[in-house]
C-alpha positions as a Markdown table, in Angstrom:
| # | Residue | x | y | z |
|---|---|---|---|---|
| 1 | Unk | 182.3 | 34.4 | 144.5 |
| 2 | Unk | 182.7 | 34.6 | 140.9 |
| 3 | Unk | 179.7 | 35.5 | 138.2 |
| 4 | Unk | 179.3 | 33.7 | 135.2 |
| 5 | Unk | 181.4 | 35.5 | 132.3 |
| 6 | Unk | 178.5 | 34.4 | 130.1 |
| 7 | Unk | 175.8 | 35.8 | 131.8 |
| 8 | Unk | 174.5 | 39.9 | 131.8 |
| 9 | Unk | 174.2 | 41.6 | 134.8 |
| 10 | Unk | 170.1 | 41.4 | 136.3 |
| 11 | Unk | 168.5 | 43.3 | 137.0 |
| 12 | Unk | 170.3 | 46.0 | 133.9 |
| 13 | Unk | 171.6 | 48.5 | 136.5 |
| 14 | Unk | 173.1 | 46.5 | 138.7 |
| 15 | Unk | 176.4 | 47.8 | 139.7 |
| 16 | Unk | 175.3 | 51.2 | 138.3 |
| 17 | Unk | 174.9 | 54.5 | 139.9 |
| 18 | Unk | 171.2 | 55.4 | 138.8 |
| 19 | Unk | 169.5 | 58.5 | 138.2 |
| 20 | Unk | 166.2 | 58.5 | 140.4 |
| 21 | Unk | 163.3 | 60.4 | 139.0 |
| 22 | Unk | 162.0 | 61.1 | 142.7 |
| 23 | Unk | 164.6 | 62.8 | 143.6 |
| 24 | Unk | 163.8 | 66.5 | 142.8 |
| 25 | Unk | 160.7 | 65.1 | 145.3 |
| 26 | Unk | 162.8 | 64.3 | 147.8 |
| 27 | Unk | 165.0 | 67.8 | 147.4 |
| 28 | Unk | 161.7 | 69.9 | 147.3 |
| 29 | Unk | 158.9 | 68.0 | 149.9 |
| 30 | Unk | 156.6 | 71.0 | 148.4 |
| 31 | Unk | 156.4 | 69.2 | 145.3 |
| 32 | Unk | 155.6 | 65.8 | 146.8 |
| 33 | Unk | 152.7 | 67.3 | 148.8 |
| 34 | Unk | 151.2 | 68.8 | 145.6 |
| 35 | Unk | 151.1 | 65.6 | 144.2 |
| 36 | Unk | 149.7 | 63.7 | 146.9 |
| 37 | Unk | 147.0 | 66.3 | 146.5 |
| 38 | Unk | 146.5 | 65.9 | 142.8 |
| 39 | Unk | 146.8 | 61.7 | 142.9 |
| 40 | Unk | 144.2 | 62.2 | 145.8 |
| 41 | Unk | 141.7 | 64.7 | 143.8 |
| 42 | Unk | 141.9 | 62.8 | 140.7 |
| 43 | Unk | 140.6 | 59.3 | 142.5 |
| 44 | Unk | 137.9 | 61.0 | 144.4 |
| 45 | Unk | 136.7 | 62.6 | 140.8 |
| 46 | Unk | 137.1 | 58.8 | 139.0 |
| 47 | Unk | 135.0 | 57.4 | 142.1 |
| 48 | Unk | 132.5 | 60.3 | 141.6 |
| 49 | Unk | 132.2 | 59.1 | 138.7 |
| 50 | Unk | 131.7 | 55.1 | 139.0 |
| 51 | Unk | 129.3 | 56.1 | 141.8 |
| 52 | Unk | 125.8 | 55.3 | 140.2 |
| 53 | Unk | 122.7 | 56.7 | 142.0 |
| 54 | Unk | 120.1 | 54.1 | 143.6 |
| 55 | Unk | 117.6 | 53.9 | 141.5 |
| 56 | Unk | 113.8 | 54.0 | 143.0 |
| 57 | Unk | 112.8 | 50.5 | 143.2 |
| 58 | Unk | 108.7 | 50.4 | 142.3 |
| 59 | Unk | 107.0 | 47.0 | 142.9 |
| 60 | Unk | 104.2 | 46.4 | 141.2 |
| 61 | Unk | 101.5 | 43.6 | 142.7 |
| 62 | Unk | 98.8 | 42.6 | 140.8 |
| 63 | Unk | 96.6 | 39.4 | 140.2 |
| 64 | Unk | 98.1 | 38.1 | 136.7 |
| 65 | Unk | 96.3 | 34.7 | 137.1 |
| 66 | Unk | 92.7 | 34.1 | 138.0 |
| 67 | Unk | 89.8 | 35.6 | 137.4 |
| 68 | Unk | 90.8 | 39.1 | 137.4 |
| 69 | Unk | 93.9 | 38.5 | 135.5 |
| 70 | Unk | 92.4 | 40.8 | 132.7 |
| 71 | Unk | 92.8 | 43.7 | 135.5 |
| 72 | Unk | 96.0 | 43.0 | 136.4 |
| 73 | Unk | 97.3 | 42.7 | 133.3 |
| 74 | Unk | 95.9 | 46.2 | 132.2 |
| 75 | Unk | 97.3 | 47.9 | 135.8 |
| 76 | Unk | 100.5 | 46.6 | 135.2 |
| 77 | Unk | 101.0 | 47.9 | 131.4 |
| 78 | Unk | 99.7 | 50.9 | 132.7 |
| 79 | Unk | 102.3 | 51.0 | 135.0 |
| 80 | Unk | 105.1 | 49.7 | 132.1 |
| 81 | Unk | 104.2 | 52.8 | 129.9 |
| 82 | Unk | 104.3 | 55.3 | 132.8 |
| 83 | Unk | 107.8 | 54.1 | 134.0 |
| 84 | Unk | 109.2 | 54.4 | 130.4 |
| 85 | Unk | 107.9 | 58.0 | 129.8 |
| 86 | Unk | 109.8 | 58.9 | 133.0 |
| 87 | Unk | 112.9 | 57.1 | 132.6 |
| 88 | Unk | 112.8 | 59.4 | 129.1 |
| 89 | Unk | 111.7 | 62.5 | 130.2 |
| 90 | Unk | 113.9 | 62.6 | 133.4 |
| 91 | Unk | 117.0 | 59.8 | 133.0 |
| 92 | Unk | 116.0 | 59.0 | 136.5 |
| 93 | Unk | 116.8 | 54.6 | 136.7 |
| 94 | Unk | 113.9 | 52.8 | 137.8 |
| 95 | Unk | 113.6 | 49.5 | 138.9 |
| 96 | Unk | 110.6 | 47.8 | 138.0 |
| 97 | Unk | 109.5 | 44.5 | 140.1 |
| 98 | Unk | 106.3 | 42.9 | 138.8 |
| 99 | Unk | 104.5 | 40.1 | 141.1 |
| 100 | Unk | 101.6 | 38.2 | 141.0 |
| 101 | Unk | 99.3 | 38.6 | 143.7 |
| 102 | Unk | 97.8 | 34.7 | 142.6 |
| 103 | Unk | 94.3 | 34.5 | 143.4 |
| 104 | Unk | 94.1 | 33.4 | 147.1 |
| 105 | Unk | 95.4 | 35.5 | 150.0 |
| 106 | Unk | 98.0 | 33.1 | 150.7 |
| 107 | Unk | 100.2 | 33.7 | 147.4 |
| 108 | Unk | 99.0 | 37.7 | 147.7 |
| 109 | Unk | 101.0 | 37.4 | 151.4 |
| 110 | Unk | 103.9 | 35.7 | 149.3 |
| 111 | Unk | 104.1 | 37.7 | 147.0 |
| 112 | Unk | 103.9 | 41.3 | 149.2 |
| 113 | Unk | 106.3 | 40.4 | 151.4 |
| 114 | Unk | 109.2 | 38.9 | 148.4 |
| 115 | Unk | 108.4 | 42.6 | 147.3 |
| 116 | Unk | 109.6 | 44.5 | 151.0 |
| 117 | Unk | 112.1 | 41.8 | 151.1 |
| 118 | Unk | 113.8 | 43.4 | 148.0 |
| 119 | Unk | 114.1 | 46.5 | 149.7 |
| 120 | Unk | 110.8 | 48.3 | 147.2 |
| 121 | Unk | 110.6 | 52.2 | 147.6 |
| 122 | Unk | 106.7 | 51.6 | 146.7 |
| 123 | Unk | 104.4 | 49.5 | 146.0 |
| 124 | Unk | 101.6 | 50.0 | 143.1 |
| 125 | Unk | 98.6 | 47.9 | 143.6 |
| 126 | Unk | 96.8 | 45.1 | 144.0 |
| 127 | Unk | 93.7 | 46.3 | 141.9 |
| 128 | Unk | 90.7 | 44.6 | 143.9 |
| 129 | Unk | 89.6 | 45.7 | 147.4 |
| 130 | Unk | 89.8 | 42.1 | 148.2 |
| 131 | Unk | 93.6 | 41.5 | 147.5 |
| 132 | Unk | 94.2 | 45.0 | 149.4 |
| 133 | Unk | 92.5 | 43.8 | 152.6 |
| 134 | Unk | 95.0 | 41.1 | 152.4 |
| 135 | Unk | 98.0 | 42.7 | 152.0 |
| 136 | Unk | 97.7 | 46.0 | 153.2 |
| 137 | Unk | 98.7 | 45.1 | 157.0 |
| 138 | Unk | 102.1 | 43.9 | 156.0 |
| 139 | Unk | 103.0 | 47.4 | 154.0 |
| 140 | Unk | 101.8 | 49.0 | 157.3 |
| 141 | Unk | 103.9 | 46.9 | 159.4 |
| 142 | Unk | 107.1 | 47.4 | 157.4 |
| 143 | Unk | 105.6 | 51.2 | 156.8 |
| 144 | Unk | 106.1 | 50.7 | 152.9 |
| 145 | Unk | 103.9 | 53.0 | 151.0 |
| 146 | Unk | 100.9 | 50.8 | 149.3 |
| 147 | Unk | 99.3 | 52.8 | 145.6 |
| 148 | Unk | 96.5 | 51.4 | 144.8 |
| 149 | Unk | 94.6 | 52.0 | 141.3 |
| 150 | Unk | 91.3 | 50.6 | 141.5 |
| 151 | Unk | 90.5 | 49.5 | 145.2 |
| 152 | Unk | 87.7 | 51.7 | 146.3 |
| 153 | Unk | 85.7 | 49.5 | 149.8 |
| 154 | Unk | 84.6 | 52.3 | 151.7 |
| 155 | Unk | 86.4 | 50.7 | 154.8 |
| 156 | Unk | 89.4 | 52.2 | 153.5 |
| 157 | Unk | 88.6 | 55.6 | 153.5 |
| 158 | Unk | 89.0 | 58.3 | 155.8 |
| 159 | Unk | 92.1 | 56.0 | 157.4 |
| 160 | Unk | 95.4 | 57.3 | 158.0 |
| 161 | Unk | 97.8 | 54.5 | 156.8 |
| 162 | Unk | 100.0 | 53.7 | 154.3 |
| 163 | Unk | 97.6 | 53.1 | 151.5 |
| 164 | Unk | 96.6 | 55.8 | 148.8 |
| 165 | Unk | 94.0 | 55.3 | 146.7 |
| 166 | Unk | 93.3 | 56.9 | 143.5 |
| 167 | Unk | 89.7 | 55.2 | 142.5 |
| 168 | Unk | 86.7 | 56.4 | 144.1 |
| 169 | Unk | 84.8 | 54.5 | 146.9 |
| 170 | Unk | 81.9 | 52.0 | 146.4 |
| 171 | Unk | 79.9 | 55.0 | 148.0 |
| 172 | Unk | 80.3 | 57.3 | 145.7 |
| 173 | Unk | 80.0 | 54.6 | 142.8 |
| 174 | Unk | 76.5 | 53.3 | 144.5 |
| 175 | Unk | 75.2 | 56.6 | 144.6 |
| 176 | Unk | 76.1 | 57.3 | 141.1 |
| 177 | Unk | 74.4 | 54.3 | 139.9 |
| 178 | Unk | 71.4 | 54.4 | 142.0 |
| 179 | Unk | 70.7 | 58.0 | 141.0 |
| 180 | Unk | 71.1 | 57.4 | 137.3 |
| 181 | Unk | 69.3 | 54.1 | 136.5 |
| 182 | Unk | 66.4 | 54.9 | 139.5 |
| 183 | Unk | 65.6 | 58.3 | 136.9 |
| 184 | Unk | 65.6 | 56.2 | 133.8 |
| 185 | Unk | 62.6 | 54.2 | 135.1 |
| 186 | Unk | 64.2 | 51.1 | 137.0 |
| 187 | Unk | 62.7 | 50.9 | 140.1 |
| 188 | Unk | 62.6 | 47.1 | 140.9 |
| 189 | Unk | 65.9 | 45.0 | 140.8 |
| 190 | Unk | 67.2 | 41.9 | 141.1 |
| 191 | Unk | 71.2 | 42.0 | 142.5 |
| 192 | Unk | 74.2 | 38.8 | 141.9 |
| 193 | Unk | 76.5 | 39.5 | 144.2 |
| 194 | Unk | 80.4 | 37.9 | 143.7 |
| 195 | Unk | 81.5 | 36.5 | 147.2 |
| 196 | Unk | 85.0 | 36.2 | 146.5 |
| 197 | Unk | 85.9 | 39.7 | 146.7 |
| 198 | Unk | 83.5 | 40.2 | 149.3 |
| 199 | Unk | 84.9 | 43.9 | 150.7 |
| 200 | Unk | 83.9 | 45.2 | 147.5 |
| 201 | Unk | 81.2 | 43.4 | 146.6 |
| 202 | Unk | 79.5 | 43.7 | 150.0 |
| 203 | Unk | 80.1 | 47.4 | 150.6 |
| 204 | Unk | 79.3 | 48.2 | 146.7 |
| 205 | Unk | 75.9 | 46.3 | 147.7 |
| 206 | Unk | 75.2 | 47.7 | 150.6 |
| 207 | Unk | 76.1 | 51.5 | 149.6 |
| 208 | Unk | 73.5 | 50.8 | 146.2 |
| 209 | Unk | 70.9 | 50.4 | 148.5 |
| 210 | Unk | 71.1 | 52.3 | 150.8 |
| 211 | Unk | 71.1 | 54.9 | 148.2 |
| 212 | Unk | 68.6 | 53.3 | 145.5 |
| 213 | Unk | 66.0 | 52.6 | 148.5 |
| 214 | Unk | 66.2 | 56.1 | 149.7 |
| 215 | Unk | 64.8 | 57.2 | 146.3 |
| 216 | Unk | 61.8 | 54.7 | 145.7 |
| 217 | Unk | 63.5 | 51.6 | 144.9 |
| 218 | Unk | 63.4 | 48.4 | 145.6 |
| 219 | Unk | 65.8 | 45.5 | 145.8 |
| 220 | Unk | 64.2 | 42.1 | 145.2 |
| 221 | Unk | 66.8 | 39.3 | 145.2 |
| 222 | Unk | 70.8 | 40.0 | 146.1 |
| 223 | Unk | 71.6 | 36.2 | 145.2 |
| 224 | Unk | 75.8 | 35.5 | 146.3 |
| 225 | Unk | 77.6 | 33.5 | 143.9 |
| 226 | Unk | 80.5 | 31.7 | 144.0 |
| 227 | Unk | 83.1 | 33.1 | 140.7 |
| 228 | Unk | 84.2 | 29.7 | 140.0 |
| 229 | Unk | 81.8 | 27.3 | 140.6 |
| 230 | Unk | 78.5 | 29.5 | 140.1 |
| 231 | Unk | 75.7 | 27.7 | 138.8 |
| 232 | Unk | 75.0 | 30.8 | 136.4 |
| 233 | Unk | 71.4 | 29.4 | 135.6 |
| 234 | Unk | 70.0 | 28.9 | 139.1 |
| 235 | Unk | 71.5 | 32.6 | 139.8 |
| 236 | Unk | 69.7 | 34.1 | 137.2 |
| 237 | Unk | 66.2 | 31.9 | 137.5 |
| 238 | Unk | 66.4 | 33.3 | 140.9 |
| 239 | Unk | 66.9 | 37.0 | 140.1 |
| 240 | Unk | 64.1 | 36.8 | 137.4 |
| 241 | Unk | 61.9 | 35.1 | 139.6 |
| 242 | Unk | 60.3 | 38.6 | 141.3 |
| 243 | Unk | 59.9 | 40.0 | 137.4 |
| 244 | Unk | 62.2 | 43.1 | 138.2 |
| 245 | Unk | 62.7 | 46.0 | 135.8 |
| 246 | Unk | 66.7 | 45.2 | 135.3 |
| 247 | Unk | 69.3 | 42.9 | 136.7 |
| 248 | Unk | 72.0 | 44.2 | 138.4 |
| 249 | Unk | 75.6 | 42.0 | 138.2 |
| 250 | Unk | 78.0 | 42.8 | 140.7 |
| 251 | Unk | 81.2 | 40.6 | 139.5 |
| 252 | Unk | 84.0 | 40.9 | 136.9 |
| 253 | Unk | 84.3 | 40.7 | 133.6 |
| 254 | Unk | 83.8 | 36.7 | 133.5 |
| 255 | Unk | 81.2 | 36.8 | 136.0 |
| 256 | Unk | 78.9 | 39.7 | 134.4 |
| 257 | Unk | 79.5 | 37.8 | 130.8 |
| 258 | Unk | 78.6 | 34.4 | 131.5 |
| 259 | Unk | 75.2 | 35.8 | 133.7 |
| 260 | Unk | 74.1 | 38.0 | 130.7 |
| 261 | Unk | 74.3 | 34.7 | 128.3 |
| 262 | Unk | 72.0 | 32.6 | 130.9 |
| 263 | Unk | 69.6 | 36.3 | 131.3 |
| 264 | Unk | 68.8 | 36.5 | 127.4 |
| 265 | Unk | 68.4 | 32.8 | 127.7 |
| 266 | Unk | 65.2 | 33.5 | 129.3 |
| 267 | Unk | 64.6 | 37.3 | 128.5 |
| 268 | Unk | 66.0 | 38.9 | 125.3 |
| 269 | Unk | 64.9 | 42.2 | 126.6 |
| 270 | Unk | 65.7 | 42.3 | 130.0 |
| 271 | Unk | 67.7 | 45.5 | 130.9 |
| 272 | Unk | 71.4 | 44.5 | 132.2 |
| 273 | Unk | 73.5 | 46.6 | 134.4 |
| 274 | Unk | 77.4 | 45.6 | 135.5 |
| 275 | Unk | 79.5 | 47.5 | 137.8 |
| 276 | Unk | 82.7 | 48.8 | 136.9 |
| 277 | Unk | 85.1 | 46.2 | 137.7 |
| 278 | Unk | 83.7 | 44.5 | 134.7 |
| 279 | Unk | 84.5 | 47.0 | 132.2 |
| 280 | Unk | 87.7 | 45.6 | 130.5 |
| 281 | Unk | 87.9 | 44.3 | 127.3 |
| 282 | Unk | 87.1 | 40.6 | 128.3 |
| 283 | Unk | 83.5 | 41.7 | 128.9 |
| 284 | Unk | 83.0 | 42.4 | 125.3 |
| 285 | Unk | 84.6 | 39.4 | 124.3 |
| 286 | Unk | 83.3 | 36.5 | 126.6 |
| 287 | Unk | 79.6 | 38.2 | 126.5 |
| 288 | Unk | 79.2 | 38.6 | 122.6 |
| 289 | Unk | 76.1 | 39.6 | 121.7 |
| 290 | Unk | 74.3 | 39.1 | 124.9 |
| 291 | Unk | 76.4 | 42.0 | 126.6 |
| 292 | Unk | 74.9 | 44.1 | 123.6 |
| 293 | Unk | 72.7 | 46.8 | 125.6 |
| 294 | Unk | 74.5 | 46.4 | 128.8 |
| 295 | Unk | 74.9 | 49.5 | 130.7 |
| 296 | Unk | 78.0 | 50.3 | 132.9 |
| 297 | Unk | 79.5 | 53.3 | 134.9 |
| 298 | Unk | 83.0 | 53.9 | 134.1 |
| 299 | Unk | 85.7 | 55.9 | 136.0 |
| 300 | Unk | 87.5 | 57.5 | 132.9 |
| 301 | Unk | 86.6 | 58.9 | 129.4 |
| 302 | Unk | 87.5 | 56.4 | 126.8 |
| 303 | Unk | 87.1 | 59.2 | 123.9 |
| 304 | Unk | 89.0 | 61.7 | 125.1 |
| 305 | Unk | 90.2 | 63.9 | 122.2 |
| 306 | Unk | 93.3 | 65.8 | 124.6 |
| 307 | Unk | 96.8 | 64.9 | 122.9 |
| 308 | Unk | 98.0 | 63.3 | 126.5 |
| 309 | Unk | 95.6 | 60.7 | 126.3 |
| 310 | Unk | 95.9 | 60.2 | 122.7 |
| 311 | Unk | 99.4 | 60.0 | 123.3 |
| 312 | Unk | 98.7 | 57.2 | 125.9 |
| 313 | Unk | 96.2 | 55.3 | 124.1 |
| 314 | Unk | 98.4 | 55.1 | 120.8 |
| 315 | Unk | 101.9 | 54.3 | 122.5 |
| 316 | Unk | 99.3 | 51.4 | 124.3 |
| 317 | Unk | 97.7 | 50.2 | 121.3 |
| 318 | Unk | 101.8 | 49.5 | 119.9 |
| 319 | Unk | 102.7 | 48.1 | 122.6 |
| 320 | Unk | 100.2 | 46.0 | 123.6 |
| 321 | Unk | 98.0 | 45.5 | 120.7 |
| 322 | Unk | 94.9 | 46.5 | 122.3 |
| 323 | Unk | 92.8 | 49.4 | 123.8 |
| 324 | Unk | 93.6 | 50.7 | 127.2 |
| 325 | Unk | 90.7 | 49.9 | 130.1 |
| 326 | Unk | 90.1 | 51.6 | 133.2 |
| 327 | Unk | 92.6 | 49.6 | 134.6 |
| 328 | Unk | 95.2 | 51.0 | 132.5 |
| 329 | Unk | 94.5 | 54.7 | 133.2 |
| 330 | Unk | 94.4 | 54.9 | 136.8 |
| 331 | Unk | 97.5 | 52.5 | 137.1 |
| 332 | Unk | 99.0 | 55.3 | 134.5 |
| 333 | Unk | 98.2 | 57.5 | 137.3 |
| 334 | Unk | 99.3 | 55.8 | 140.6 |
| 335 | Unk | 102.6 | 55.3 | 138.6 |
| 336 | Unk | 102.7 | 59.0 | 137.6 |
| 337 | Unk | 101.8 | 60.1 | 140.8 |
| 338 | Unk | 104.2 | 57.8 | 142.7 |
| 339 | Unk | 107.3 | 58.9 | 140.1 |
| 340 | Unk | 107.0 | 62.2 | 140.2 |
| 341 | Unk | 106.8 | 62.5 | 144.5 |
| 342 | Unk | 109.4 | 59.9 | 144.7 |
| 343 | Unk | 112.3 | 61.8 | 142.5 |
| 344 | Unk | 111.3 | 65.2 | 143.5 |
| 345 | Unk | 111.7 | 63.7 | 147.9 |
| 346 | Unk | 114.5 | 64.6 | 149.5 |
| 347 | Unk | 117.1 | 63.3 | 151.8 |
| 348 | Unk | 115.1 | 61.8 | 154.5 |
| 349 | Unk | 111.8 | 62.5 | 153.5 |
| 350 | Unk | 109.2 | 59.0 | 153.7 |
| 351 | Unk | 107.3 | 58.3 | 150.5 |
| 352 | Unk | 104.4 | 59.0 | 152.1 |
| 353 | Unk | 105.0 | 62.6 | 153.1 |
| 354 | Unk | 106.2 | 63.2 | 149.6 |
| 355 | Unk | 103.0 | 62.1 | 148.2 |
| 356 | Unk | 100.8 | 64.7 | 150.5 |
| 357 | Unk | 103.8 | 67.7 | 149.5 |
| 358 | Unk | 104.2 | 67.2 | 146.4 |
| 359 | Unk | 100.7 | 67.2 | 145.3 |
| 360 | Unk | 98.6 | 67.8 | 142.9 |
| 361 | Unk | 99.4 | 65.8 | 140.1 |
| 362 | Unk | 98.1 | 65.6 | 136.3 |
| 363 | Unk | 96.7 | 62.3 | 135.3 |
| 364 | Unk | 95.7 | 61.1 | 132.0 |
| 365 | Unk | 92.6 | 62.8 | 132.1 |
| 366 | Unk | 92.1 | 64.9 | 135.8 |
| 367 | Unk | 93.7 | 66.3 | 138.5 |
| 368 | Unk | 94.6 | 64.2 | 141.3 |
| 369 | Unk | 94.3 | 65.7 | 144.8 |
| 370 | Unk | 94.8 | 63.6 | 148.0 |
| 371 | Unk | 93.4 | 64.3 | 151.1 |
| 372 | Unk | 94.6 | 64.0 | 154.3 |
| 373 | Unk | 94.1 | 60.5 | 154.4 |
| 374 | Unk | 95.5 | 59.9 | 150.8 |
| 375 | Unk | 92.1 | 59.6 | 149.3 |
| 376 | Unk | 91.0 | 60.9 | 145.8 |
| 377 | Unk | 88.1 | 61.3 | 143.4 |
| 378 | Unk | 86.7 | 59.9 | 140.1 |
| 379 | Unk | 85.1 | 61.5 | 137.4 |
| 380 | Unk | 82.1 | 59.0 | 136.4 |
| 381 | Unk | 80.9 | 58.5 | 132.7 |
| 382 | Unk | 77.5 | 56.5 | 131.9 |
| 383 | Unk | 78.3 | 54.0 | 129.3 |
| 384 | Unk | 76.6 | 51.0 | 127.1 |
| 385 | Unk | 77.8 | 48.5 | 125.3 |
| 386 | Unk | 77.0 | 49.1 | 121.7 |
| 387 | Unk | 78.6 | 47.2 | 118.6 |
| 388 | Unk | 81.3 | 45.3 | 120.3 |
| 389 | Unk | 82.5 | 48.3 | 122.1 |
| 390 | Unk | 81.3 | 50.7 | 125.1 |
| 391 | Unk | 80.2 | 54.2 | 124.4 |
| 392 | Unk | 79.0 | 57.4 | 126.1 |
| 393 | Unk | 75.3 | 57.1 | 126.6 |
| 394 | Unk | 73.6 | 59.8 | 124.6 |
């Protein structure tokens, strides 16, 4: 058969003899083995390369809606400032999964277990005892490790689980206020107790006496109220009714605000007392003037003059365009302290053990020190409300 006179040859060579490039390969099989071996280093450097490091997942469960919300929202920029000094200080890549914890145990179960489903290295929070007796049995189930900032029920401590805790415990916070207020002359008092996050409530009640009685004291009235459908008046009438020296509110910030107004109602002078889970921001501003005297026990040092903190409070103030709360410290710290243990663990080491080895860490403002059971200590500072703001009692 005949080609087309018209047409060029395809491919180009056709019909030619060609000069192979290969061929010294062929002549010299040395050659082509060294290649093999370069063409094979140089892919497993480029997938070296592409090959990005896990980075820690850190789950973050707090109540952002409710009546605690102002917590949450405080733990969790805590949290937001401590991840971004790491990421700077070490380039270590952090995943940061924030959930609500809602306020009913239902969405709380939700929201803990959307968390283990996305495969979390750790889990900081919830920030109420309450929201922790609901969840913690599914992060000891799946054996995730559970960092709580603020929960501090006695009836989880001295347990060997998977929750660390870096408040104190209603015991040590009963005692503290029992001691102080029985030696500045209050020796009668009437108690409102919040029944919604009974496992602190309850056991912060319970530890107060026990402590306050064994000095002199006496408890009148421990009236249990209902956070969202309290009738604030009746609670107070009831608490006034005995004539005690001071009033006691165990409740948040809502709770302790709204049953100040309805005390100065009836008594301008009667001394008020809150306990710490009140002391955010949103105390000051839902109570106004009728929070002005109040006197509250706080688990960190709002004035303290050391560069970290100063460093923390400004890069919070920018950021959030507010003052940091208690809330914010000790979330600071379970994120600092859960960081640090879980970039520094190696191959096969659990979360948990690298908390207990890699201990102790520097907070904000202490030392933090776990024992055995993942338990730590507060500092305590006595504080009143004074001009729209709390300060150190003199």
């Amino acid at each position: 058969m005949q080609r087309d006179a018209g047409l060029p040859l395809w491919p180009p060579h056709a019909g030619k003899r060609i000069h192979c490039l290969a061929c010294p390969l062929q002549r010299r099989p040395e050659l082509k083995a060294w290649l093999r071996l370069i063409v094979l280093s140089l892919a497993v450097l480029l997938l070296s390369a592409c090959a990005e490091e896990e980075p820690l997942r850190i789950g973050v469960l707090v109540e952002l809606t409710g009546r605690t919300a102002d917590l949450g929202e405080a733990a969790r920029n805590g949290v937001t400032l401590a991840v971004d000094e790491f990421r700077a200080a070490s380039g270590q890549r952090i995943e940061l999964l924030v959930r609500d914890t809602g306020p009913d145990p239902e969405s709380a179960r939700q929201a803990a277990e959307g968390l283990l489903h996305l495969g979390v290295d750790a889990v900081i929070g919830p920030t109420t005892s309450g929201m922790t007796d609901v969840i913690l049995p599914i992060f000891e189930k799946a054996r995730v490790l559970l960092v709580s900032p603020s929960a501090s029920a006695v009836k989880f401590h001295g347990r060997d689980d998977m929750l660390f805790r870096i408040n104190w415990t209603t015991r040590d916070n009963g005692r503290h206020y029992a001691t102080h207020y029985f030696q500045k002359g209050i020796r009668r008092i009437s108690i409102a107790v919040n029944e919604n996050n009974r496992s602190f409530s309850e056991s912060w009640l319970m530890e107060f006496q026990t402590a306050y009685e064994a000095l002199g004291g006496v408890v009148l009235v421990a009236s249990y109220f209902d956070s969202g459908s309290a009738n604030h008046s009746g609670v107070i009438a009831s608490m006034l009714q005995p004539r005690p020296d001071g009033l006691l509110f165990i409740g948040n910030a809502v709770d302790a605000a709204r049953l100040a107004q309805q005390a100065r109602k009836v008594d301008a002078k009667i001394v008020l007392i809150s306990v710490e889970w009140a002391a955010t921001e949103q105390l000051i501003e839902l109570g106004g003037k009728a929070v002005e005297g109040m006197m509250i026990v706080q688990n960190y040092n709002q004035d303290d003059p050391s560069p970290r903190y100063q460093r923390f409070r400004e890069a919070y103030r920018q950021r959030f365009g507010k003052e940091p709360v208690f809330g914010s410290v000790l979330a600071h710290d379970a994120a600092t302290v859960t960081l640090t243990a879980l970039a520094r663990r190696t191959k096969g080491m659990s979360a948990k053990a690298a908390l207990f080895k890699f201990g102790p860490y520097e907070g904000l403002q202490q030392s933090i020190r776990f024992d055995a059971n993942g338990d730590a200590d507060r500092a305590a500072y006595f504080m009143v409300i004074g001009d729209g703001r709390f300060l150190r009692e003199p």
